[in-house]
C-alpha positions as CSV (number, residue, x, y, z in Angstrom):
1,X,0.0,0.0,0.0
2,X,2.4,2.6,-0.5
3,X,6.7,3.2,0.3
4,X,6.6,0.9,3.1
5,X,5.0,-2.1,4.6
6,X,2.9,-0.2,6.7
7,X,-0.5,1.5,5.3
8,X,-0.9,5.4,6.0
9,X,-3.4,4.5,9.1
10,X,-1.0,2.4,10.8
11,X,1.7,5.5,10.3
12,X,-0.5,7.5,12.0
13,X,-1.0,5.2,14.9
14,X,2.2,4.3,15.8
15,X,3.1,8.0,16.1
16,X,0.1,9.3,18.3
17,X,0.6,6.5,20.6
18,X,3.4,7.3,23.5
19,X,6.0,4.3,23.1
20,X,6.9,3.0,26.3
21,X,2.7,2.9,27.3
22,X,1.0,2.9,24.5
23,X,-0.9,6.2,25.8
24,X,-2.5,8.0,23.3
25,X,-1.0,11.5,22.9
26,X,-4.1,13.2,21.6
27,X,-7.8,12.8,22.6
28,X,-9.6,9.6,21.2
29,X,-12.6,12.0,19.2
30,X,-9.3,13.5,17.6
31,X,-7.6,10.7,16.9
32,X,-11.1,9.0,15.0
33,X,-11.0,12.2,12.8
34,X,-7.0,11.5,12.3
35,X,-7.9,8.0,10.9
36,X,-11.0,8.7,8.8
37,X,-8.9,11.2,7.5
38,X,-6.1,8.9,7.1
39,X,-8.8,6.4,5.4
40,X,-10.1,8.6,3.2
41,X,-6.2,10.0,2.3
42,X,-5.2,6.7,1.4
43,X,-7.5,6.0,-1.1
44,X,-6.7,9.3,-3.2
45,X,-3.0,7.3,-3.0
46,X,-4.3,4.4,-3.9
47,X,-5.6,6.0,-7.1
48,X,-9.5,4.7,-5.8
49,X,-10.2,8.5,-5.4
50,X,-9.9,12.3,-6.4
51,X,-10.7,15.5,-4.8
52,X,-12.3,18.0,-8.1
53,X,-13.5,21.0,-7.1
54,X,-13.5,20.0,-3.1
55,X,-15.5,17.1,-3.8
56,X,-14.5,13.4,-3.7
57,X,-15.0,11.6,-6.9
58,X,-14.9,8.0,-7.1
59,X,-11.9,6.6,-9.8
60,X,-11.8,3.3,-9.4
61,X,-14.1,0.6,-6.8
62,X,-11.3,-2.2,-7.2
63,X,-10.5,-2.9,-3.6
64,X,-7.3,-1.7,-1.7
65,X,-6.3,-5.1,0.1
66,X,-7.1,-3.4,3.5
67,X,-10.3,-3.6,5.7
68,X,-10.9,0.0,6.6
69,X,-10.1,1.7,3.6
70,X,-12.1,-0.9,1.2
71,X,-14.7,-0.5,3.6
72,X,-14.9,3.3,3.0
73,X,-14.4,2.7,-1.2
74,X,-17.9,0.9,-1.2
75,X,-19.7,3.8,0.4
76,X,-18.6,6.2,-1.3
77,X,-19.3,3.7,-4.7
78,X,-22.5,3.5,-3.3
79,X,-23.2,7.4,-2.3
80,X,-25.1,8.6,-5.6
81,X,-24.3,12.3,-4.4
82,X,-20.1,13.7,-4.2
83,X,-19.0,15.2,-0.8
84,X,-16.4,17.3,0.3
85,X,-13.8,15.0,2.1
86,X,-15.5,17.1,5.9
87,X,-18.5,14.6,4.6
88,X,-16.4,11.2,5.0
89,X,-14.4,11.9,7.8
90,X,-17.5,12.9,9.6
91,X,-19.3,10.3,8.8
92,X,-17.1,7.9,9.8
93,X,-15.1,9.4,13.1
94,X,-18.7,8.3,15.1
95,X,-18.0,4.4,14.4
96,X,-14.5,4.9,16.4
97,X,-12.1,3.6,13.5
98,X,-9.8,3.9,15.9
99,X,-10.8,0.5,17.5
100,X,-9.7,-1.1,14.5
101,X,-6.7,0.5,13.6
102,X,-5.3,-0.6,17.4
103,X,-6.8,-4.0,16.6
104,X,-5.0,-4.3,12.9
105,X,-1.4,-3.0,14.7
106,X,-1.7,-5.9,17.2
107,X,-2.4,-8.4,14.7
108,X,1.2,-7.3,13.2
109,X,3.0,-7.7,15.9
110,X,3.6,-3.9,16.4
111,X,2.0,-3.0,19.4
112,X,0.7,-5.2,22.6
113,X,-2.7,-4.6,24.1
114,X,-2.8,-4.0,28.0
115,X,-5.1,-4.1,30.0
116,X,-5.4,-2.1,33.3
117,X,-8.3,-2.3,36.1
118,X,-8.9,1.3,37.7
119,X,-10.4,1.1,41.2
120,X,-11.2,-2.8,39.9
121,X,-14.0,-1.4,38.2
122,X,-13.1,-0.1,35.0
123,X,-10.6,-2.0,32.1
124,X,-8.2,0.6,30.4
125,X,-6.8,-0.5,27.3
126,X,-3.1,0.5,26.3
127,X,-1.0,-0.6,23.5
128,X,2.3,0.3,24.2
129,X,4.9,-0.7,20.8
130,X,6.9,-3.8,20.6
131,X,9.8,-2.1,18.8
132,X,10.6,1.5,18.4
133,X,11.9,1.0,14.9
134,X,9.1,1.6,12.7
135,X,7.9,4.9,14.6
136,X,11.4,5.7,14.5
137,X,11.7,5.1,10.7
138,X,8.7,7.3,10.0
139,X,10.1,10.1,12.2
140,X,13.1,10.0,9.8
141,X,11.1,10.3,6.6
142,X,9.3,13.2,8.1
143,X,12.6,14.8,9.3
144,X,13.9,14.3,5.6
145,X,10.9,16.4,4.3
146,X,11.2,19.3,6.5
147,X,15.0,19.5,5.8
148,X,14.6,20.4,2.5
149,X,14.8,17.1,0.8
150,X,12.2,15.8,-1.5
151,X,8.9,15.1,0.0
152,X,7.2,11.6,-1.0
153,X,3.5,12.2,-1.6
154,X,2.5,9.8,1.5
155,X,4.8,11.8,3.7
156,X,2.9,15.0,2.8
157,X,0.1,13.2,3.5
158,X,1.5,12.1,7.1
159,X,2.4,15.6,7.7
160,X,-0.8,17.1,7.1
161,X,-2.7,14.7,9.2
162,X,-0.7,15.1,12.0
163,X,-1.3,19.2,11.5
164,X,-4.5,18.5,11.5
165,X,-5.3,16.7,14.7
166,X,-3.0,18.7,17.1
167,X,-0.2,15.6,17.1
168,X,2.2,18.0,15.3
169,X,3.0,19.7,18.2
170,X,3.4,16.7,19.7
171,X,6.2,15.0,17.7
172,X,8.1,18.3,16.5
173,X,10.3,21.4,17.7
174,X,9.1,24.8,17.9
175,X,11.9,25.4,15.2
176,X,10.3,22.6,13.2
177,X,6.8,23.9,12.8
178,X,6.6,26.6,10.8
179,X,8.1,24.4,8.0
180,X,5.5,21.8,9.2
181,X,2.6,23.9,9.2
182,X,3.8,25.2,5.7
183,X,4.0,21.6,4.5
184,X,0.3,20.6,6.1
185,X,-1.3,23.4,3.8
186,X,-0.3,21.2,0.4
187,X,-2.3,18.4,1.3
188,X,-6.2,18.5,2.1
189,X,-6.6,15.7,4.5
190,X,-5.3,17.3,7.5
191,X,-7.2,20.6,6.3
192,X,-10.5,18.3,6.8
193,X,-9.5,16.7,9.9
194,X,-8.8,20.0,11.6
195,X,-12.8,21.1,10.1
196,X,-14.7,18.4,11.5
197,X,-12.6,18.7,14.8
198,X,-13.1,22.5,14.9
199,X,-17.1,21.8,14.4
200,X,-17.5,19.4,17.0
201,X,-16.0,21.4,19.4
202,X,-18.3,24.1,18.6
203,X,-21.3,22.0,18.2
204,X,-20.0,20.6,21.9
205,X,-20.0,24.6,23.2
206,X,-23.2,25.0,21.9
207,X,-24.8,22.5,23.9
């Protein structure tokens, strides 16, 4: 699906969870948004989609190979009517993708789920990583881009999601962001994210 073994979703995952506890490092409504975005990103690289005129136009319905994002291919393929990309990620970030993005990176043997009693009443789930090498890997690509060197189109992709949902100040130096932020503006996915996150809040506020 891309550069690398891993698919743009399990990118994401592996760098808003905290390594040594699996923690995430940004709220769980944010990170849902993240991954619909993520979803949604990865079919536009998989040549499925196209954003025309801030709407999502379906390309091709051949599946992907992967659960969530073929998943998200047949609604759309089945959706008579075009959306802006705010459509998908809000439609989807209430079904909690986020469950089965944690449940795919355990399958792979990158992560291990934990489970914690509080007060031994409540379970607390954590999935800290088995090795820090592929988080670490990613980090490098994204240090790459923001040196100067070429960007790869997935990385772009990877930065603008994480601009999107608040991890970006997270994972990078104050030094780093400006460059980051300018990077996050080429790509709509993280653009989106940030919208549907921004209207919840405010839908929240409003009672």
């Amino acid at each position: 699906m891309g550069e690398t073994n891993l698919s743009l979703i399990d990118e994401l995952a592996l760098l808003a969870l905290r390594e040594e506890n699996g923690r995430p490092l940004i709220g769980k409504m944010e990170l849902d948004c993240a991954f619909a975005g993520a979803l949604l990103a990865e079919l536009e690289i998989a040549g499925r989609i196209a954003l025309v005129n801030s709407l999502v136009l379906l390309v091709d319905q051949a599946p992907v190979g992967h659960d969530g994002v073929d998943s998200l291919l047949r609604q759309i393929a089945a959706d008579p009517e075009p959306h802006k990309p705010e459509f998908w990620v809000r439609t989807l970030q209430p079904h909690h993708p986020r469950t089965g993005v944690l449940t795919s990176l355990t399958e792979q043997g990158l992560v291990k789920e934990q489970e914690t009693k509080i007060l031994g009443l409540f379970t607390l789930k954590r999935y800290p990583q088995i090795s820090r090498v592929p988080e670490a890997e990613i980090r490098d690509r994204m240090s790459a881009a923001i040196d100067g060197q070429e960007v790869p189109s997935r990385v772009l992709v990877l930065i603008s999601l994480v601009t999107g949902c608040g991890l970006a100040r997270k994972l990078f130096t104050l030094a780093d962001r400006p460059k980051v932020r300018e990077l996050a503006k080429q790509h709509w996915s993280g653009l989106a994210v940030r919208s549907v996150i921004d209207m919840n809040y405010t839908e929240v506020a409003a009672g």
